[in-house]
C-alpha positions as CSV (number, residue, x, y, z in Angstrom):
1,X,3.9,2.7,0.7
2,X,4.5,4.4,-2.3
3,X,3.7,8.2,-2.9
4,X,7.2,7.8,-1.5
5,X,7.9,8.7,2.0
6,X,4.9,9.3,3.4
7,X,2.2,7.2,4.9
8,X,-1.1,7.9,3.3
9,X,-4.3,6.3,5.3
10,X,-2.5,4.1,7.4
11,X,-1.0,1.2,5.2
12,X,2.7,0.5,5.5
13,X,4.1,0.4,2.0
14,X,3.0,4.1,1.6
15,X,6.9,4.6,3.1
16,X,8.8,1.9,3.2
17,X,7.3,0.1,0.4
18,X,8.3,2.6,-2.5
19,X,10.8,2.5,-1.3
20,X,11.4,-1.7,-0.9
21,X,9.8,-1.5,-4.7
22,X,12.3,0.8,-6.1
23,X,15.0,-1.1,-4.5
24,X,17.0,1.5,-2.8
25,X,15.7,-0.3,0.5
26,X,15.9,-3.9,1.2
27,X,12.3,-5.1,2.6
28,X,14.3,-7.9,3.8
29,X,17.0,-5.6,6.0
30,X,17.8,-7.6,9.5
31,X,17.4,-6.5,12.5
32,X,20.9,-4.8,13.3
33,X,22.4,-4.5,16.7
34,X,20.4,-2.4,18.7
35,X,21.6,0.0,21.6
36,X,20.3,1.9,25.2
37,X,19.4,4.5,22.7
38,X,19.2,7.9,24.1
39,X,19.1,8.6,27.7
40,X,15.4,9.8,27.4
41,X,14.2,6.7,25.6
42,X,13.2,4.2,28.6
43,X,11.5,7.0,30.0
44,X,9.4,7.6,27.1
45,X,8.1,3.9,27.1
46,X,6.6,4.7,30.2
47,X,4.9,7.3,28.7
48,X,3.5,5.1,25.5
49,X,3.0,2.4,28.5
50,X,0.8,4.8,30.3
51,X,-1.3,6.0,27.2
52,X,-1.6,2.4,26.1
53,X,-2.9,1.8,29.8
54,X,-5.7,4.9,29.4
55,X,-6.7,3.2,25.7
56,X,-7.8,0.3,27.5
57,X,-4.6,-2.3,26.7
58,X,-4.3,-4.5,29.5
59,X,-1.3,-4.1,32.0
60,X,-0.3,-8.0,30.8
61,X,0.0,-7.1,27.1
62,X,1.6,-3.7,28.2
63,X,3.9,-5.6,30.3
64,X,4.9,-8.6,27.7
65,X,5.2,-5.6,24.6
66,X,7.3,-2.8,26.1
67,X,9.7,-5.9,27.5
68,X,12.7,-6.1,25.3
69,X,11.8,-3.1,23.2
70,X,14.8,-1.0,22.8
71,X,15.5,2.0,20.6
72,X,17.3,1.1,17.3
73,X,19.5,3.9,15.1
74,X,19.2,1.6,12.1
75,X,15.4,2.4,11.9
76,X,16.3,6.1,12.2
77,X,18.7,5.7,9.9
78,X,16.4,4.2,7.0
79,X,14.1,7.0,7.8
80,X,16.2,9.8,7.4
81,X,17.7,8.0,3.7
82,X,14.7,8.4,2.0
83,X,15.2,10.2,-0.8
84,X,13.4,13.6,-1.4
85,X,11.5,15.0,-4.7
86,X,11.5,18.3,-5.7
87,X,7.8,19.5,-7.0
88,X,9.3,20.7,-9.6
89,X,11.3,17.5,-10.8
90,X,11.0,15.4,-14.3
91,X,9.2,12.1,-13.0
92,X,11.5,9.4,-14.0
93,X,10.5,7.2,-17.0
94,X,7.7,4.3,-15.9
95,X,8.7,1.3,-18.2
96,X,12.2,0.7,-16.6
97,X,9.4,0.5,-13.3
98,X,6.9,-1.4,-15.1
99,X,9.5,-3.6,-16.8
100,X,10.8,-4.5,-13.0
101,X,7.4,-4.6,-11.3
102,X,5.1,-6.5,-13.7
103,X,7.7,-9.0,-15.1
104,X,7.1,-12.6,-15.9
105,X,8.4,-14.4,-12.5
106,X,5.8,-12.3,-10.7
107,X,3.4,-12.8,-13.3
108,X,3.7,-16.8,-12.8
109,X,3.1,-16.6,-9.1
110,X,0.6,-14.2,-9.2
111,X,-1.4,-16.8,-11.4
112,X,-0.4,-19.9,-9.2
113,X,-1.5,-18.5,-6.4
114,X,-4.9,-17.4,-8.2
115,X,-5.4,-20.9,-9.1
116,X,-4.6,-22.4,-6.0
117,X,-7.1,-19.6,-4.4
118,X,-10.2,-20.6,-6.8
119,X,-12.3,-22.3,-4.5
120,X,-12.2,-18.5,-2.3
121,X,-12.8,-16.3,-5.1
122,X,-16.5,-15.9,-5.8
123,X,-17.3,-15.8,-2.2
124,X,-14.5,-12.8,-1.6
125,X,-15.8,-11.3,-4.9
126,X,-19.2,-11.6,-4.0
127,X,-18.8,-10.3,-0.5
128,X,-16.6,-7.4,-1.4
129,X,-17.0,-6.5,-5.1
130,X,-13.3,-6.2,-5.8
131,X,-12.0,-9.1,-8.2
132,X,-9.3,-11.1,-6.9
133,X,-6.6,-10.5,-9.7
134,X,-6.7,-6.8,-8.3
135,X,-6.1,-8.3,-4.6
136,X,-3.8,-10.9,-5.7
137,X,-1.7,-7.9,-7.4
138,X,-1.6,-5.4,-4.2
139,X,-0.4,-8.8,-2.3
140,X,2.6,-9.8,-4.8
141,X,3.4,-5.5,-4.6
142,X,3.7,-5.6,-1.2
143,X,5.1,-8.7,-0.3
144,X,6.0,-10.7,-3.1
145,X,3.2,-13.2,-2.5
146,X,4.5,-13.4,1.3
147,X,8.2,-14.2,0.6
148,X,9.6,-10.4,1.9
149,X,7.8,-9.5,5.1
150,X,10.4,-7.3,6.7
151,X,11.9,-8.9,9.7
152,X,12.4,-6.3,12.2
153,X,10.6,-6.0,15.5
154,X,7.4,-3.8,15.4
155,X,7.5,-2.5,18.9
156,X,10.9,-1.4,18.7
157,X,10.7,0.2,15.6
158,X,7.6,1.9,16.1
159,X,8.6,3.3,19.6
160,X,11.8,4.5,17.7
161,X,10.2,6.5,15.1
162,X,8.0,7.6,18.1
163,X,10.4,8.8,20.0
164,X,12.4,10.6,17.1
165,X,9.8,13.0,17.2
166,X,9.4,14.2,13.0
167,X,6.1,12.5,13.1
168,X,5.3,11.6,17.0
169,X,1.9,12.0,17.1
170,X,1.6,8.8,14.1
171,X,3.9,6.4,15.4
172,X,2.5,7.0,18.7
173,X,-0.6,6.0,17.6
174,X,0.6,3.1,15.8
175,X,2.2,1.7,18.9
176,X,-0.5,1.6,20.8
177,X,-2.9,0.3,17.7
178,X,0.5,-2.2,18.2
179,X,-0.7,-3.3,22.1
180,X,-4.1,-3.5,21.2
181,X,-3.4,-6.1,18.2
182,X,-1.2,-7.9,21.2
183,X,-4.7,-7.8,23.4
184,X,-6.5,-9.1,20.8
185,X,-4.2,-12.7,20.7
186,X,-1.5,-11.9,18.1
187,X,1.2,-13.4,19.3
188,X,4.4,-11.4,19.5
189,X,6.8,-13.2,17.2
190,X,4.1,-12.4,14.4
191,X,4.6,-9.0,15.2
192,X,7.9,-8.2,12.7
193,X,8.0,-6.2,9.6
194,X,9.6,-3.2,7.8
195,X,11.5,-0.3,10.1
196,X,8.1,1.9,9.3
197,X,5.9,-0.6,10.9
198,X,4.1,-2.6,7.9
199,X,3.8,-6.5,8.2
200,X,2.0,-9.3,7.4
201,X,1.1,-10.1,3.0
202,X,-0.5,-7.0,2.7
203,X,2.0,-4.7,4.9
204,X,-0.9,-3.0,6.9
205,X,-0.1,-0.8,10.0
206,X,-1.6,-1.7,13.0
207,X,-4.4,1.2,13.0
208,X,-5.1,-1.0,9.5
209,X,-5.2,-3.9,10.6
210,X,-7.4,-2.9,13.6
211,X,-9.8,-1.4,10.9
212,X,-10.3,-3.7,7.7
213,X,-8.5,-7.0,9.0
214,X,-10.8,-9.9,8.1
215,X,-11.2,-13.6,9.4
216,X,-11.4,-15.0,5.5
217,X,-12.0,-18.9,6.7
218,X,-13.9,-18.2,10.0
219,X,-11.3,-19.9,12.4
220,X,-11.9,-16.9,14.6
221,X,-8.5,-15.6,13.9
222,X,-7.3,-13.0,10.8
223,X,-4.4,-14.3,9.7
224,X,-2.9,-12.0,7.2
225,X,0.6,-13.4,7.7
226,X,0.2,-17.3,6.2
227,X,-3.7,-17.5,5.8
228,X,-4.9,-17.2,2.1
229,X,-8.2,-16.4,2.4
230,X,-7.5,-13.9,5.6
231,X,-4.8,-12.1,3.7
232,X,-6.9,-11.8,0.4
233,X,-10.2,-10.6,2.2
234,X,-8.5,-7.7,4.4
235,X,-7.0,-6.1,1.2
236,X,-11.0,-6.9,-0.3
237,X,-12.4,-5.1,2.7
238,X,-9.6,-2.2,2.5
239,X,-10.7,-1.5,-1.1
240,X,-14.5,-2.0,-0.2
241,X,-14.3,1.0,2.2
242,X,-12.1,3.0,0.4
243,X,-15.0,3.2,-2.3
244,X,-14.1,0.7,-4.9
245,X,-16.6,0.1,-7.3
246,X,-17.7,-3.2,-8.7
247,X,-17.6,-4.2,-12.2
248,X,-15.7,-1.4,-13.0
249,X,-12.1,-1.6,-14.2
250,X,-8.8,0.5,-12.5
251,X,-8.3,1.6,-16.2
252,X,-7.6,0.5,-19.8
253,X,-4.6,1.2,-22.0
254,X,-5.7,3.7,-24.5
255,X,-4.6,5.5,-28.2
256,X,-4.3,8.9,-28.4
257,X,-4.1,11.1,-31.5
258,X,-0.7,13.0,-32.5
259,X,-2.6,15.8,-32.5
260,X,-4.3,15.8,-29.6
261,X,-4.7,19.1,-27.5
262,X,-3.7,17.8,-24.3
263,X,-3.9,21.7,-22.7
264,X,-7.8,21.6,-23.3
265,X,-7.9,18.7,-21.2
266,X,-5.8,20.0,-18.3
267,X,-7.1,19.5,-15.0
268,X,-6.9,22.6,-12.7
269,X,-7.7,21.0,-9.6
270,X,-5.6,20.9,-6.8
271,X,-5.7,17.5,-4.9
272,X,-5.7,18.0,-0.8
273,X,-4.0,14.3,-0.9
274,X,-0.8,13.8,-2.9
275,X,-0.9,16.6,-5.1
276,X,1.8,16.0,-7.8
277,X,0.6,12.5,-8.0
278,X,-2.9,13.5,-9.0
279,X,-1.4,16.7,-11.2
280,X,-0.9,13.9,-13.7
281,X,-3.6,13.2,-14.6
282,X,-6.2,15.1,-16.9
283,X,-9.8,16.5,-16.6
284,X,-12.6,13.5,-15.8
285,X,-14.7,12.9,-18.9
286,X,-17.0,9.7,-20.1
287,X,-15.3,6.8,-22.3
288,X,-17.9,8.1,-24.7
289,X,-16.5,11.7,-24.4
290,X,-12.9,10.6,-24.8
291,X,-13.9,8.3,-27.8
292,X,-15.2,11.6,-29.6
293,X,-12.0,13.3,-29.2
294,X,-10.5,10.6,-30.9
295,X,-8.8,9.1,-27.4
296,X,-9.8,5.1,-28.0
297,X,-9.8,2.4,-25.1
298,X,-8.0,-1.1,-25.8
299,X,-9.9,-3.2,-23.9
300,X,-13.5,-3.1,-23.0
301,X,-15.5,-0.4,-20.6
302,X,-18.7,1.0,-20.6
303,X,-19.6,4.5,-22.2
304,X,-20.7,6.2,-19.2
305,X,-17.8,5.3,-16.7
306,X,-15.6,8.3,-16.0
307,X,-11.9,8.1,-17.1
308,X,-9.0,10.6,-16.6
309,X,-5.8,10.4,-19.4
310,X,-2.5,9.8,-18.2
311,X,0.6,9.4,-19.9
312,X,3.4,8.4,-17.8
313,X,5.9,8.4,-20.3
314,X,4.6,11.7,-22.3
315,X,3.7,12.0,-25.7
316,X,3.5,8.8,-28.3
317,X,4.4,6.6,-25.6
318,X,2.0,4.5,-23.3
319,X,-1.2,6.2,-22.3
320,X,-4.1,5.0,-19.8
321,X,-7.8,5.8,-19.0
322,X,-7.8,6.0,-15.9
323,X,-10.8,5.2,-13.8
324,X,-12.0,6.2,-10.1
325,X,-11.1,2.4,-9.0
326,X,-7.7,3.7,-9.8
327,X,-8.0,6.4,-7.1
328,X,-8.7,3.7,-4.4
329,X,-5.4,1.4,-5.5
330,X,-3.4,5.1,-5.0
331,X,-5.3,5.7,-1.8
332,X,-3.6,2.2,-0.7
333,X,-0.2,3.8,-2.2
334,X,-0.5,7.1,-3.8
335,X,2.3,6.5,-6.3
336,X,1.1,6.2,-9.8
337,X,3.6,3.9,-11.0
338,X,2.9,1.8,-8.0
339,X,-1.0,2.1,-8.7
340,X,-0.4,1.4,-13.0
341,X,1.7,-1.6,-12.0
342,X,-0.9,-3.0,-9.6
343,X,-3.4,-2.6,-12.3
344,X,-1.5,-3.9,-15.0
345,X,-0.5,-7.0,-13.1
346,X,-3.9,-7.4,-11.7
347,X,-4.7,-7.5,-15.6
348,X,-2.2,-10.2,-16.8
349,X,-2.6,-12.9,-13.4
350,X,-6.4,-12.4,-15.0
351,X,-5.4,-13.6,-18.5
């Protein structure tokens, strides 16, 4: 939710989820006392209600959704608390992160829950393409595995941000991508999650879930908020169509000569999507291409995939070939130390 503050593609932990990860705000915050809000605030639901009603949401599920929904400061106020980042700021170091994010407790679930999955994972793998350690990693990112959801209300909180006005035109959209969930048979007391609108094991947004959400056990029903197989084939079918490639790996841990010339290998492209994320990052070359410059891969890949360097740390510290499967776990959260930890724990719940 990661390429912090912003909401990349639609799914929730792009801002509040760097945010929950870096612990400066609790996934877990409670609902706080709400107010009237503004004076213009009950008259703007009736202008969500009515462009819900023109997107086809029934008047019932407009009715039952915009009851109760009241404008709360405390969403504003997380909002407004995120912390900025200058373009021209030293990244901070990635192994206190990776120490915190990819640490043994997580580790043990994330394999207990792979072993209690088994009898899913060839027929998610072989639908999808996208291994389940890689799955099983977004969900214990996100959510712990399920045990920090977020517990505010959705409607509220989205018709907050809404109203606010910095980004109408998104949380709009995700209200009424809200509704239609609701018209669909999700039951209202599913619907809570973080102040920017993420729920459920994956933290989707609505708009998400509407898109990739997947019945994983063909009850009739995707259940991403306590169903296994639901939760674990959404985040398969997000990945599918954000191009990941199967039997490919997100990267591999790599050597690197002291006296490599890093500046010949400067990228000088400038990415339309998260640009100081993707800065990073080095020209694309083949494994066989880096292995000739002396740049060796610790685990195995095949000579023809392409691979970017990155060194999170800088030189003679940890260093990473980076692969285009990488580029779909930052298109999930464009944060590279989110995307290296998801890789790296996808790596050890495979051991």
């Amino acid at each position: 939710m990661h390429r912090t503050g912003k909401i990349v593609r639609g799914v929730g932990l792009a801002m509040a989820g760097a945010l929950m990860m870096a612990g400066l705000v609790s996934p877990l915050a409670p609902l706080r006392a709400q107010d009237a809000g503004p004076p213009g605030f009950q008259a703007y639901m009736q202008v969500l209600a009515a462009r819900a009603r023109a997107a086809g949401v029934t008047e019932q599920t407009i009715r039952a959704m915009t009851t109760g929904v009241a404008y709360d400061p405390h969403v504003i106020q997380l909002d407004r608390s995120q912390p900025g980042t200058s373009p021209t700021a030293t990244p901070p170091a990635f192994a206190p992160y990776r120490i915190s994010h990819v640490d043994a407790a997580r580790i043990g679930r994330g394999r207990a829950m792979y072993r209690s999955v088994a009898t899913d994972v060839s027929r998610i793998e072989a639908r999808y393409g996208v291994p389940v350690p890689v799955l099983l990693a977004i969900w214990g990112a996100e959510s712990d595995f399920g045990g920090v959801r977020g517990s505010f209300d959705l409607a509220s909180a989205l018709a907050t941000l809404s109203y606010e006005g910095r980004r109408r035109e998104l949380f709009a959209s995700e209200f009424i991508a809200l509704l239609k969930m609701a018209d669909r048979g999700v039951p209202r007391e599913k619907l809570r999650g973080s102040w920017a609108g993420a729920f459920g094991n994956p933290q989707f947004l609505p708009s998400v879930y509407l898109r990739v959400a997947q019945d994983g056990d063909g009850d009739g029903f995707a259940d991403i908020w306590t169903n296994r197989a639901d939760t674990l084939a959404s985040i398969a079918a997000y990945f599918r169509d954000a191009g990941w490639q199967p039997g490919v790996p997100w990267g591999v841990p790599t050597s690197v000569p002291a006296d490599f010339d890093r500046a010949s290998v400067a990228s000088r492209l400038d990415a339309p999507v998260c640009p100081r994320v993707h800065a990073r990052h080095s020209q694309w070359k083949t494994i066989a291409e880096w292995r000739a410059m002396g740049v060796i891969p610790h685990a195995k890949i095949n000579e023809n995939v392409m691979a970017s360097l990155f060194e999170p740390d800088g030189i003679g510290k940890s260093a990473f070939l980076l692969t285009g499967n990488y580029r779909v776990i930052l298109d999930y959260n464009c944060s590279n130390y989110y995307a290296l930890s998801v890789g790296l724990l996808s790596d050890e719940i495979a051991r």
